[in-house]
C-alpha positions as CSV (number, residue, x, y, z in Angstrom):
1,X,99.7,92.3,55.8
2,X,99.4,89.8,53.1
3,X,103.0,88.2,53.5
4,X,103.3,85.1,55.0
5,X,106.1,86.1,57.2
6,X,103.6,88.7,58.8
7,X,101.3,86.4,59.8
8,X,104.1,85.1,62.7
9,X,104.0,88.1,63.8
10,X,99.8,88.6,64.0
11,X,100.0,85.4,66.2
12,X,102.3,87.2,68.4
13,X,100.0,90.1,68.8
14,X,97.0,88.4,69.5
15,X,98.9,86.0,71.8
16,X,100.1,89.1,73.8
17,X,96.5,90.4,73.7
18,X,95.5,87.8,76.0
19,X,97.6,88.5,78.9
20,X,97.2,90.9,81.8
21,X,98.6,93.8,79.4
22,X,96.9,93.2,76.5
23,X,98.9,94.5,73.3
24,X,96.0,95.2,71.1
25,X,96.0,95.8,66.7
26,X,95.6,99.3,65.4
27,X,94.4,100.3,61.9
28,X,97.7,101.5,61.1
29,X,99.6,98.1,61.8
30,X,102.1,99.5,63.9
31,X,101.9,96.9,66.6
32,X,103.4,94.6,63.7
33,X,106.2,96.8,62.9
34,X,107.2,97.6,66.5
35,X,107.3,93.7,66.8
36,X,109.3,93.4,63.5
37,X,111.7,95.5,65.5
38,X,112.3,92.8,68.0
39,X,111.4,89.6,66.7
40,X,112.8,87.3,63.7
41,X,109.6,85.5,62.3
42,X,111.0,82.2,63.7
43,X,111.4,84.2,67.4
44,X,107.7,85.9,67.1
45,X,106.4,82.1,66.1
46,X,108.1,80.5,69.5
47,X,107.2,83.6,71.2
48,X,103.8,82.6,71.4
49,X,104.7,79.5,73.2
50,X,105.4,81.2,76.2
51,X,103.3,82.3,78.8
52,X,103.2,85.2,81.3
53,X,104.3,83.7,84.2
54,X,107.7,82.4,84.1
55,X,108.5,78.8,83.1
56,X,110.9,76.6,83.0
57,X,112.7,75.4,79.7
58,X,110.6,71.7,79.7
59,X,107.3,73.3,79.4
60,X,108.0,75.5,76.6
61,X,109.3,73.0,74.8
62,X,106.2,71.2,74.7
63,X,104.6,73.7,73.7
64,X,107.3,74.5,71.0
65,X,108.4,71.3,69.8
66,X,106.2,71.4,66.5
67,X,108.3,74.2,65.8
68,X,112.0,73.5,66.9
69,X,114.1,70.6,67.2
70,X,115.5,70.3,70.5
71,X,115.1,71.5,74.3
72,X,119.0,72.9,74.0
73,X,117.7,74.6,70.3
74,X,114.9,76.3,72.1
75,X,117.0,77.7,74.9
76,X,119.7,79.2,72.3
77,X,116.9,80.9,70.5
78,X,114.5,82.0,73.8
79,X,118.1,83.6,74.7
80,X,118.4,85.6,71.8
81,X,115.1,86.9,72.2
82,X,115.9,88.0,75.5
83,X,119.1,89.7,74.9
84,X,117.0,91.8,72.5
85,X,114.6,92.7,75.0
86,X,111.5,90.5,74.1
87,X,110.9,88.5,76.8
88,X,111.4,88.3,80.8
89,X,113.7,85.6,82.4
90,X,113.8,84.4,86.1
91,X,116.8,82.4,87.8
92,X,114.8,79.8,90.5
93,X,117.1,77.2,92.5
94,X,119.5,77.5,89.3
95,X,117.3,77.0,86.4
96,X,116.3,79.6,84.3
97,X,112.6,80.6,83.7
98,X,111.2,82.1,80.6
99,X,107.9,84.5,80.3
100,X,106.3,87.0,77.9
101,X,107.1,90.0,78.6
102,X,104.4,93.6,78.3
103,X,105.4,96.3,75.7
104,X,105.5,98.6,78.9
105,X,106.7,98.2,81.5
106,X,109.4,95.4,79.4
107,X,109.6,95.3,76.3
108,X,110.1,99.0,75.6
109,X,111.8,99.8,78.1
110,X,114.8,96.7,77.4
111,X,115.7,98.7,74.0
112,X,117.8,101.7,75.6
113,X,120.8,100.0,73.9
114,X,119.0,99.5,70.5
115,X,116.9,102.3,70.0
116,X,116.6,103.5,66.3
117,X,114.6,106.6,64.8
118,X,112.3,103.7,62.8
119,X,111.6,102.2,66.1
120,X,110.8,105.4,67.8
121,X,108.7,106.4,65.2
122,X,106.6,102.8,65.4
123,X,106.5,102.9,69.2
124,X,105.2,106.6,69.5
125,X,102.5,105.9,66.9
126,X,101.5,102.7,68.4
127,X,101.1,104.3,72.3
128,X,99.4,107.1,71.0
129,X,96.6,105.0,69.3
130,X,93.6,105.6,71.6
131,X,93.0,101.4,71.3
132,X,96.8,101.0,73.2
133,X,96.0,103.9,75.7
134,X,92.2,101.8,76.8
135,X,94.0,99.0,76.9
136,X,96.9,100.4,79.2
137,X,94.3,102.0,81.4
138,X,92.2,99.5,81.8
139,X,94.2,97.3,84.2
140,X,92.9,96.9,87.4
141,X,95.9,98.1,89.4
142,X,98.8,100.2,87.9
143,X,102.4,99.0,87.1
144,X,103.9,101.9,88.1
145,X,103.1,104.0,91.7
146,X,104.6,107.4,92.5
147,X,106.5,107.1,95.7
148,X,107.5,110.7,97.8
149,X,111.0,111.8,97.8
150,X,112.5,111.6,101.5
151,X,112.7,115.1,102.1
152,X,108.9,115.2,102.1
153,X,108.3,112.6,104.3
154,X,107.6,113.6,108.0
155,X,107.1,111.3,111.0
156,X,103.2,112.2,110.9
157,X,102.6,110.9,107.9
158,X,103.5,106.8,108.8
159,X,104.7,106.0,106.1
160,X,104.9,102.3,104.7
161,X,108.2,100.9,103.8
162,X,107.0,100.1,100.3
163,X,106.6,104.3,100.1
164,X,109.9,104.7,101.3
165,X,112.5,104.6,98.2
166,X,115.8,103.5,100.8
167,X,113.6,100.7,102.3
168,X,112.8,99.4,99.0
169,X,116.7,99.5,97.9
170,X,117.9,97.4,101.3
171,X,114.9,95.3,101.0
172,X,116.0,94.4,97.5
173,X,118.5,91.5,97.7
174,X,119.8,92.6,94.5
175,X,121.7,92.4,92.0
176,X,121.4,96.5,91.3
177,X,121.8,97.8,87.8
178,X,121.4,101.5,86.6
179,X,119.9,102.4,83.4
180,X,120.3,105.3,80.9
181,X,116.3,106.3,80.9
182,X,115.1,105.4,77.7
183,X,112.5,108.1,77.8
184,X,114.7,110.9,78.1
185,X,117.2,109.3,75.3
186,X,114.0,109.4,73.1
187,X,113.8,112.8,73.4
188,X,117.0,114.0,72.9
189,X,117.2,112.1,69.6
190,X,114.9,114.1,68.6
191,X,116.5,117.5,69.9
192,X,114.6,117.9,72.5
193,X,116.8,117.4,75.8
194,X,115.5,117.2,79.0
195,X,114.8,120.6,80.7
196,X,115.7,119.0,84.9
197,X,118.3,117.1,84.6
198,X,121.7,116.4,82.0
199,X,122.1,113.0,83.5
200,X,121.1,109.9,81.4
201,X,121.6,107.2,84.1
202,X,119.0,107.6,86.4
203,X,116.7,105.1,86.4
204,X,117.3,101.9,88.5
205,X,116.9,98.1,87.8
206,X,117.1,95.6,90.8
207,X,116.8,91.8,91.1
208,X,115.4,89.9,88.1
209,X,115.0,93.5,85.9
210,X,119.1,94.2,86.9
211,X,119.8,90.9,85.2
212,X,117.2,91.0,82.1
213,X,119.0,95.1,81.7
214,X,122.4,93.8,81.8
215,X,121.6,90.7,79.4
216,X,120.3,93.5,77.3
217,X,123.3,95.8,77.7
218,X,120.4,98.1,78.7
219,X,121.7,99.3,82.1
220,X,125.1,98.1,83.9
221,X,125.6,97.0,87.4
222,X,126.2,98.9,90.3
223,X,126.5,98.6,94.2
224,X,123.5,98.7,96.5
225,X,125.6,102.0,98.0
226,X,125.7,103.5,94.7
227,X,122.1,103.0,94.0
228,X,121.1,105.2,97.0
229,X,124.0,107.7,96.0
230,X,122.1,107.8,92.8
231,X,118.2,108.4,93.9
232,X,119.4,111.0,96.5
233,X,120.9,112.7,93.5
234,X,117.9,112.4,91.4
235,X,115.9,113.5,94.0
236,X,117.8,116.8,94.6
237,X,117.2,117.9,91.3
238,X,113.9,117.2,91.2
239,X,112.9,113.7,89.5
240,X,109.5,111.7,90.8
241,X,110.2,109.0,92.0
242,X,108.0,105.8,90.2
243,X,108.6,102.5,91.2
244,X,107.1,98.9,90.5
245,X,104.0,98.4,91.7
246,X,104.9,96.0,94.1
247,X,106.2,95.8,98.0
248,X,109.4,94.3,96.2
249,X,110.4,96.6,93.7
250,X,111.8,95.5,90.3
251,X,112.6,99.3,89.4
252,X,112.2,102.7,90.8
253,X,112.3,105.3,87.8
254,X,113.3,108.7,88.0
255,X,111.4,110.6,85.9
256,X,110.7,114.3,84.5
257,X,107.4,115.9,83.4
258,X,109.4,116.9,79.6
259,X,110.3,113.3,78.7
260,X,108.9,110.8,80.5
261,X,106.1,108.8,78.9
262,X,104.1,107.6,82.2
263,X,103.7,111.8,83.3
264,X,102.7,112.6,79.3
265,X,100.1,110.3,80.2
266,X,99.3,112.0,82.9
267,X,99.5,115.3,81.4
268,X,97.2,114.0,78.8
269,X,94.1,112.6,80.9
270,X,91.5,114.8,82.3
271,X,91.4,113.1,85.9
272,X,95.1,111.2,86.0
273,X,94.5,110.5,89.9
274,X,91.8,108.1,88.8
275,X,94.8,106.2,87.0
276,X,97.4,106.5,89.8
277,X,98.5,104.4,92.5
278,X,99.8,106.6,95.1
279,X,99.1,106.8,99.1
280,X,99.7,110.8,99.2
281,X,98.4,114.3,98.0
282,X,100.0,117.7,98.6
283,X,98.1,120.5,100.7
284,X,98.7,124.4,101.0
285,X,99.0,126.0,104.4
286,X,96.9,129.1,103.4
287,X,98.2,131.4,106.2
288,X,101.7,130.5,105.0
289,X,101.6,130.8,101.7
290,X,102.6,133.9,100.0
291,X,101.9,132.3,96.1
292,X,106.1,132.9,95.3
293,X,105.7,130.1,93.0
294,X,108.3,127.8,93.5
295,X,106.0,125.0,94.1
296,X,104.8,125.4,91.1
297,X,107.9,125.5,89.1
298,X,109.0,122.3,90.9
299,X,105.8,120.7,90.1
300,X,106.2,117.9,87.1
301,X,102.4,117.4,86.6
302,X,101.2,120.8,86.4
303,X,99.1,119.7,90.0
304,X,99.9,122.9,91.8
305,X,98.9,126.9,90.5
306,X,100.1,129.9,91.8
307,X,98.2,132.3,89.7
308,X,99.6,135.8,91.3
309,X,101.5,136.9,94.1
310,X,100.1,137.0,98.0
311,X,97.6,134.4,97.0
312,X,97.7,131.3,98.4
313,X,98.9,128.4,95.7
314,X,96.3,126.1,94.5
315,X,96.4,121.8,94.9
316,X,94.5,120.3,91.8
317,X,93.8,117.5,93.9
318,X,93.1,115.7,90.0
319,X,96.3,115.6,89.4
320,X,98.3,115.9,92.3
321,X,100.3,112.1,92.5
322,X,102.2,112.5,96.0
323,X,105.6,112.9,94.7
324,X,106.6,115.4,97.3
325,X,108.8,117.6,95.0
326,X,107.2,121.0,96.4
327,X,107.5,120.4,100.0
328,X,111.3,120.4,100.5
329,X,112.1,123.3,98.3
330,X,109.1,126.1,100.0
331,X,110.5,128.9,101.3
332,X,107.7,129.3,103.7
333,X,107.4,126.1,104.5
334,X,103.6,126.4,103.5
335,X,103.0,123.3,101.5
336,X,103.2,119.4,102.7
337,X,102.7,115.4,101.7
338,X,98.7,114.1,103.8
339,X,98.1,110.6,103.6
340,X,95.2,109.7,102.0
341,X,92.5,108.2,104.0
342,X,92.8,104.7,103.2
343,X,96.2,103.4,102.2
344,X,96.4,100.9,99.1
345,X,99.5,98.5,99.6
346,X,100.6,96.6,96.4
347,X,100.9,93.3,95.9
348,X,104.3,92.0,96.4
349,X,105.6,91.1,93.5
350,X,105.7,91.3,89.7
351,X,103.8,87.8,89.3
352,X,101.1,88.8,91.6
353,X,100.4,92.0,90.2
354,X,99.7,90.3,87.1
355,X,97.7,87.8,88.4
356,X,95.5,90.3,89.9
357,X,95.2,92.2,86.5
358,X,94.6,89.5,84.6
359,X,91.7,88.2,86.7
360,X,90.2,91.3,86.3
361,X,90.8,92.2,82.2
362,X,88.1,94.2,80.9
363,X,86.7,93.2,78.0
364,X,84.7,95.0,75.3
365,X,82.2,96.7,77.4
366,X,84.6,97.5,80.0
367,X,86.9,99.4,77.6
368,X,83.7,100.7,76.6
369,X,82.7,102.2,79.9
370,X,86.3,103.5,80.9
371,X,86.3,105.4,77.0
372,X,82.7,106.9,77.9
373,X,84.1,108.2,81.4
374,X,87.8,109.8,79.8
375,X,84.8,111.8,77.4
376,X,82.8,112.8,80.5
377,X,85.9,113.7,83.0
378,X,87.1,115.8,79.5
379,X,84.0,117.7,79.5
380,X,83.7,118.8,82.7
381,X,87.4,119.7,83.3
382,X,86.9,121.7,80.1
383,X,83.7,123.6,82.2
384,X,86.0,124.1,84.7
385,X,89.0,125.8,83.1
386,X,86.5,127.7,81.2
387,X,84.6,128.3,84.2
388,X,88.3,129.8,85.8
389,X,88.9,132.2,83.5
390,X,85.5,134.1,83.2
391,X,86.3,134.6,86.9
392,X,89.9,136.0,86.5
């Protein structure tokens, strides 16, 4: 780290460290080279002039002008950056906007069209730091929530219209832009291909995300009809449904419990609910159930056990996210969606869920507290698994 060129790009880290997603250094120095991936030095340098609320070009020129000569300069290089994937643009009254944009959900997430084994292997090391995964937990809401498929959705359950995936695409005013899941790419270049589904384009991109994915050559765009052609496909062969955090989505994900990064989270944390935004749990009819097991076997998260035949299957209400994926496809008709108690709506848009995690970032001693609980919660699920099979 002694070059001079890598201190542009130490800047940049700590600079992204500060907003609602912090983007935190590890010992190994992978942060650096994930940005080195992106960013020129020059770019990572003007990066750090931005903000992460969208701006227009006069204000980050002020901020930049030490550094470049001219408002028309800046713009040329802020839209290189962006058609690499490393930062966010808005289009307001016909100006354009510019704004940092998180590792995930952005940065990441923009290089589908540029991923390289070096990259992967920099990214994977640099999420799997325990410092990237506090930081990423420690938000006070979510990015992502798990919304149910349709099929699972009942007229008891009163359902929101930011829960249900086909009011979220008409309330979208578009544009609409689907995307080759850059999780499941991942994978396969590593010769592991996804066990659900053959498809790569799955995952969609709407508004402001639709234009940042085609700028990126990241995703391409599609009708609003063919977006809904699209989710009813991935939801027949059994993806969860994730979207934006937010009563206007930005993206709705489709995702598999083999390849997708946000459920290896899941799979990896002792109590995931805890980390989840979702309005919905599953729940087993006991008279009905006859433990066949396909619940089970459609379940992503490992949330649902159906440990022998005749018994009734079992909820792990811990890790059960609401997708609705076991509910359409029981043969008995034994297993469905409840609404939790006390609905959570999101905010409703991208802007204000970052204002509301950034006017609640944790610092030291509230990572501190949320790495003392992940110990605890590991604990006692150990006891209990443990605990599980003494009694089998």
């Amino acid at each position: 780290m002694d070059k001079i060129e890598d201190q542009a790009y130490v800047r940049l880290q700590k600079h992204l460290d500060r907003h609602p997603v912090g983007f935190p250094a590890v010992k190994s120095g992978a942060e650096i080279r994930v940005l080195k991936h992106i960013f020129t030095p020059r770019e990572a340098e003007i990066a750090t002039c931005l903000h992460y609320k969208p701006e227009p070009l006069e204000t980050v020129f002020e901020r930049a002008k030490q550094l470049i000569g001219s408002a028309e300069e800046l713009a040329a290089v802020l839209d290189g950056i962006e058609k690499k994937g490393g930062l966010e643009t808005r289009i307001r009254d016909g100006r354009k906007y510019y704004c940092n944009a998180p590792l995930v959900v952005g940065m990441y997430e923009f290089q589908a069209s540029r991923l390289t084994p070096e990259f992967v292997r920099d990214f994977d090391e640099y999420v799997s730091d325990m410092k990237f995964g506090i930081e990423f937990l420690s938000t006070e809401l979510p990015q992502m929530r798990t919304i149910p498929i349709g099929k699972s959705i009942t007229p008891q359950n009163h359902v929101g219209t930011f829960d249900q995936v086909l009011s979220l695409l008409e309330k979208s005013e578009g544009p609409f832009a689907i995307v080759e899941c850059i999780c499941r790419k991942k994978r396969e270049m590593s010769g592991k291909p996804c066990k659900v589904t053959e498809r790569k384009e799955t995952c969609l991109a709407l508004g402001h995300m639709a234009a940042s994915a085609a700028v990126t050559a990241s995703g391409r765009e599609i009708t609003r009809e063919e977006a809904i052609e699209i989710i009813e496909q991935n939801q027949k062969e059994g993806l969860v449904l994730q979207t934006s955090n937010t009563g206007c989505a930005d993206f709705i994900c489709s995702c598999c419990g083999c390849c997708c990064g946000m459920l290896s989270i899941h799979r990896s944390l002792p109590k995931p609910v805890d980390f989840w935004a979702s309005n919905f749990y599953a729940a087993v009819d006991a008279a009905l159930c006859d433990g066949c097991g396909v619940c089970a076997g459609r379940c992503q998260v490992g949330a649902v056990r159906a440990d022998a035949k005749k018994q009734p299957a079992v909820v792990n209400l811990d890790r059960c996210i609401g997708c609705g994926l076991c509910v359409p496809t029981c043969p008995k008709q034994a297993i469905s969606l409840q609404k939790k108690p006390e609905e959570i709506r999101p905010p409703e848009t991208r802007e204000d869920l970052l204002d509301i995690i950034m006017a609640n970032k944790k610092g030291k001693s509230g990572k501190l507290k949320l790495a003392g609980k992940l110990a605890v919660d590991a604990i006692r699920a150990g006891r209990e698994r443990n605990g599980k099979k003494r009694d089998r």
